[in-house]
C-alpha positions as CSV (number, residue, x, y, z in Angstrom):
1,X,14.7,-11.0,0.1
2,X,16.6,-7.9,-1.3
3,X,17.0,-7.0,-4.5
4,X,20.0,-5.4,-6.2
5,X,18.9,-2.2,-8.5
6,X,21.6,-0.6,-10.4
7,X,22.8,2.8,-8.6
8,X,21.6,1.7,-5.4
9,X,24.7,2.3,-3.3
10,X,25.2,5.6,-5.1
11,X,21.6,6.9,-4.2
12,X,22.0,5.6,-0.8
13,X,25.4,7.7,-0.3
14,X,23.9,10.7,-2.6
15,X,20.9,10.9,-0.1
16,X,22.9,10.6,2.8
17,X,25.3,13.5,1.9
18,X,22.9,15.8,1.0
19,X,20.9,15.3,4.3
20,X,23.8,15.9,6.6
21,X,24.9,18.8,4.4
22,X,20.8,20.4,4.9
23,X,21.7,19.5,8.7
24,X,25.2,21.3,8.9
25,X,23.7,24.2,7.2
26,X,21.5,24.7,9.4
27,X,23.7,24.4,12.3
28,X,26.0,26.5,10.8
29,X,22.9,29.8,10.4
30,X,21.7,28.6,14.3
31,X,25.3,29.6,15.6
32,X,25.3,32.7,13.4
33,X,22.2,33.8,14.5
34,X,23.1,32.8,18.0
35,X,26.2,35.2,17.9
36,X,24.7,37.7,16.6
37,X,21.9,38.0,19.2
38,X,24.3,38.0,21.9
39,X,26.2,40.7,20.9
40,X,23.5,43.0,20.0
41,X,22.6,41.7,23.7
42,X,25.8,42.8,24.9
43,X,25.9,46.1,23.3
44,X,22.1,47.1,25.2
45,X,22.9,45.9,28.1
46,X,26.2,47.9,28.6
47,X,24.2,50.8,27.6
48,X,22.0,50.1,30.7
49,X,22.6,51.1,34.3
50,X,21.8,47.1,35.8
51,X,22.6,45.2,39.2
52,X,25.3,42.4,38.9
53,X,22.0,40.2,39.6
54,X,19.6,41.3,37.0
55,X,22.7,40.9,34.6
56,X,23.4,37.2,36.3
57,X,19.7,36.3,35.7
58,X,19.7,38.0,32.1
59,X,22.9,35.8,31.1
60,X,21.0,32.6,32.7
61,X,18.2,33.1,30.3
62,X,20.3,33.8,26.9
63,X,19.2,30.7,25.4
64,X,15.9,31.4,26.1
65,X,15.9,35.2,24.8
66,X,17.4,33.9,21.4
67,X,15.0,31.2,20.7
68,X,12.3,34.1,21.8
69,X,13.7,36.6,19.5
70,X,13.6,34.0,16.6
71,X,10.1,33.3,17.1
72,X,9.0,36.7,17.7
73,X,10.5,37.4,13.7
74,X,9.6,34.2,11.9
75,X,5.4,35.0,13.5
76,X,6.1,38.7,12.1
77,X,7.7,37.5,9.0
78,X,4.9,35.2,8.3
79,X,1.7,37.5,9.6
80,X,3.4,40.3,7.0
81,X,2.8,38.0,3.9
């Protein structure tokens, strides 16, 4: 049997809001940070004298390099505390 408190609905639709807004926040900083990885990518990899395969296989592993480059500065971050 369910019960009707007072504000229910409201703290149903309050809770629900903020959660999606914490979610689209954070897809929001993911696609910043994903941007800005690739172009600092972009800008040493021009620099460098590289096959068309080596660059082929760098550009297959992007998504991998940026979630390796996260990790590498969130351990840092946390070992420097």
């Amino acid at each position: 049997m369910l019960y009707r408190q007072p504000g229910g609905c409201r703290f149903g639709v309050n809770n629900a809001v903020s959660r999606i807004g914490g979610l689209l926040g954070i897809a929001v900083l993911g696609i910043v940070i994903v941007h800005s990885f690739n172009r600092a990518l972009d800008g040493r990899l021009a620099r460098m004298d590289l096959s068309a395969q080596v660059r082929l296989s760098i550009d297959e592993q992007r998504t991998r390099l940026v979630g390796a480059e996260c990790l590498l500065a969130w351990t840092s971050e946390r070992g420097s505390r």
